[in-house]
N, C-alpha and C positions, 0 to 999 in steps of 0.2 A: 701333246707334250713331246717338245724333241730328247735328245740324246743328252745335252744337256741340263735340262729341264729333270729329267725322268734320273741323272747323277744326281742333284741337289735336293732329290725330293728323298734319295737314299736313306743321305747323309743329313740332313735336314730337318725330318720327319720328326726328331725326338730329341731332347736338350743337348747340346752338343756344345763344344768347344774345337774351332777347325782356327790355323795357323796360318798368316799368307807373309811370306819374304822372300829373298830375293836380292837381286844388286841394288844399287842406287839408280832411280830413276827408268825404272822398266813397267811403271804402270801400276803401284801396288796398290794403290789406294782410289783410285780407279776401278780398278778389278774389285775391291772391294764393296763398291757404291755397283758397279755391275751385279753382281752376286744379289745385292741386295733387290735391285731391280727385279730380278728374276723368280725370287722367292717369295717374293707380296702377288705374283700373276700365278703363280703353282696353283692347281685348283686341288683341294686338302678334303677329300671324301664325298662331298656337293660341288658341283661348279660354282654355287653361290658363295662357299668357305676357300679360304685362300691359303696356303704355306704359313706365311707369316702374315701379322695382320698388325705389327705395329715394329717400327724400327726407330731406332736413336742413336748418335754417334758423339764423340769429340770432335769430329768433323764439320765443320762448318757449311752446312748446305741450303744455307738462304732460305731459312725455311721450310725445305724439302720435309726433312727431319727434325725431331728434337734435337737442341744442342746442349747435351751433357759431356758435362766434363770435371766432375768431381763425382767422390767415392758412396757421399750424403743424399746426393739429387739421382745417382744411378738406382740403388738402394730402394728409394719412394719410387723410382720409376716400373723399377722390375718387381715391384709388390704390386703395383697398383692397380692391376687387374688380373684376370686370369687366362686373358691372351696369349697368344705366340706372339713370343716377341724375339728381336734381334738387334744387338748394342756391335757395334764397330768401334772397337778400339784401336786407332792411331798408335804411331809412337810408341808400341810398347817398350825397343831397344832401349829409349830412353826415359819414360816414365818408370820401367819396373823392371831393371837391370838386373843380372844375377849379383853386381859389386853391391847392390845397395840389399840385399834379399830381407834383411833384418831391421828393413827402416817400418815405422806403422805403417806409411803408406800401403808396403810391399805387401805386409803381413794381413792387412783389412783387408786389400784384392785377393788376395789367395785365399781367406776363408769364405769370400763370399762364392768363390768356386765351385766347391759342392752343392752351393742351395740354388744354382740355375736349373735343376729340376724342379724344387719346388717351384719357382718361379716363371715356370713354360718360358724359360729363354735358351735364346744357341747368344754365343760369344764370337765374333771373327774378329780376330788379333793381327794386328799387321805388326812386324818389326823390320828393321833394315839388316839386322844382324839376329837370326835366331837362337846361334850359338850363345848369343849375352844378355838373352831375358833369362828370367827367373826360372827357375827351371820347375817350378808348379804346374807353371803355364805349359812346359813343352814335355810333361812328364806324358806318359800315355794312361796314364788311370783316367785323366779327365780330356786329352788331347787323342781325337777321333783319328786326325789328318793333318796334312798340311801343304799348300799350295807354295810352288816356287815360281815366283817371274821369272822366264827367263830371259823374255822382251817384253818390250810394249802389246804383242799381240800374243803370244803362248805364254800358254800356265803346263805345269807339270802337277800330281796330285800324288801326294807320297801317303797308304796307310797300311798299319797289319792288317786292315781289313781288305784290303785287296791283294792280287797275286805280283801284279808290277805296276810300275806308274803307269799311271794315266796323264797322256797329252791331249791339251786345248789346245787349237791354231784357229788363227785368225778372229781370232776375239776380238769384238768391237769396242770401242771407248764407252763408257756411261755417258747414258741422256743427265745423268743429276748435274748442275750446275756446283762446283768449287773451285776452291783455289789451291791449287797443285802446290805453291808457293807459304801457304802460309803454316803456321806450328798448330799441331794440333796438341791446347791443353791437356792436362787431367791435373786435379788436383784432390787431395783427402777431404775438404769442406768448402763450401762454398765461399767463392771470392766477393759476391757480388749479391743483391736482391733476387731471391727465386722468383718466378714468374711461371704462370702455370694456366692451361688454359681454361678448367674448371674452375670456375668460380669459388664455387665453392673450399675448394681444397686450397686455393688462394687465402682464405679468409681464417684458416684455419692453421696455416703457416704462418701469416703473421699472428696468430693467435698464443702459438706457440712460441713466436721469440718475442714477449713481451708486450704486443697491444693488449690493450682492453676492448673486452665486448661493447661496451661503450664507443668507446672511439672508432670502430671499426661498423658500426649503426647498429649492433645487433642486442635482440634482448635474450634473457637468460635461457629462455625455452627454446631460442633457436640455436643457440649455442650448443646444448645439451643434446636438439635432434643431431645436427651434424655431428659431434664428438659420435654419438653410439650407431649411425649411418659409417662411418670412417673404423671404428673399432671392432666394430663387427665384418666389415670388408677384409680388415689386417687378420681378422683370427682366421675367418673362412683360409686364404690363402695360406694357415700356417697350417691348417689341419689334413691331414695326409692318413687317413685308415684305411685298412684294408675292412671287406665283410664279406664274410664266409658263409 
């Protein structure tokens, strides 16, 4: 594990929410899909077990990742197992503004804030201006850190958890393939058909907006396993006790 390897597995290690901005055009989102790289190779108590073991962004990465980009599909993603996971949100300067703070959008992202524990997820946030997101997001109850581009190759790393920043040079580009160019969504509900790579959990989405078991081939007993297969997944991941 290098130097920075052995940083990210600090800050990493536990649900977290970490910040990256910067100027225009120094590599933010880049750095971002970097980062991401590096925390799927971390090896997390076995070398067989990995840092993060499932990633999703608004980002558009050919496939690389899931492409989520609403409040609905994030939601069913960070339940849906009890993985480590890690969500890249783009754009937050301009999806979740401090001007708009009181819009649902703003107010459903910000509550779902606190439940990234229960959810074994870290958040990395990119904005172009951090002064103008939401100030939930850059508050320190739930913001660890936060990365400034300064170029395309240094990061700087600002937290009360450390004595002074810390400098990255000469960072490499990300191997992820995107497009630097294009917007990255987010939206409160889905625009478009969910698609899902479990079958089953497919079947069960469209189940809920409206097919019939019927129509969809199925008969009532199969319906019923999946329903309590799914129902019982969602509680396990709600239930959180301690035992003494």
């Amino acid at each position: 594990m290098n130097s920075f390897q052995a940083f990210l597995y600090k800050f990493f290690s536990y649900p977290c929410l970490i910040l990256i901005g910067g100027r225009w055009k120094t590599g933010k989102t880049d750095f971002a899909l970097f980062v991401s790289e590096h925390l799927t190779r971390i090896p997390y108590k076995n070398p067989d077990e990995f840092l993060i073991t499932e990633v999703a962004s608004n980002i558009e990465t050919y496939g690389k990742y899931p492409f989520i980009h609403d409040l609905l599909s994030l939601k069913q993603w960070l339940y849906s197992s009890n993985k480590r996971k890690l969500y890249i949100l783009d754009e937050a300067s301009e999806h979740f503004s401090s001007r708009t703070s009181m819009s649902s959008k703003n107010v459903a992202f910000t509550q779902l804030i606190p439940e990234i524990s229960k959810a074994h997820a870290r958040l990395l946030i990119i904005g172009h201006q951090l002064s103008n997101v939401d100030k939930t997001l850059t508050d320190n109850t739930y913001c660890r850190g936060v990365f400034i581009k300064t170029s395309l190759k240094t990061a700087q790393f600002f937290s009360d958890l450390v004595n002074h920043p810390i400098v990255f040079k000469d960072v490499p580009p990300t191997s992820i393939k995107f497009d630097p160019y294009a917007i990255a969504p987010f939206t409160e509900k889905p625009s478009g058909k969910a698609i899902f790579k479990d079958q089953d959990k497919q079947v069960l989405w469209e189940w809920c907006h409206g097919k019939s078991f019927k129509s969809l081939g199925l008969h009532p007993m199969q319906l019923n396993r999946l329903l309590r297969k799914y129902i019982k997944i969602s509680l396990e991941n709600d239930v959180h006790t301690s035992h003494s």
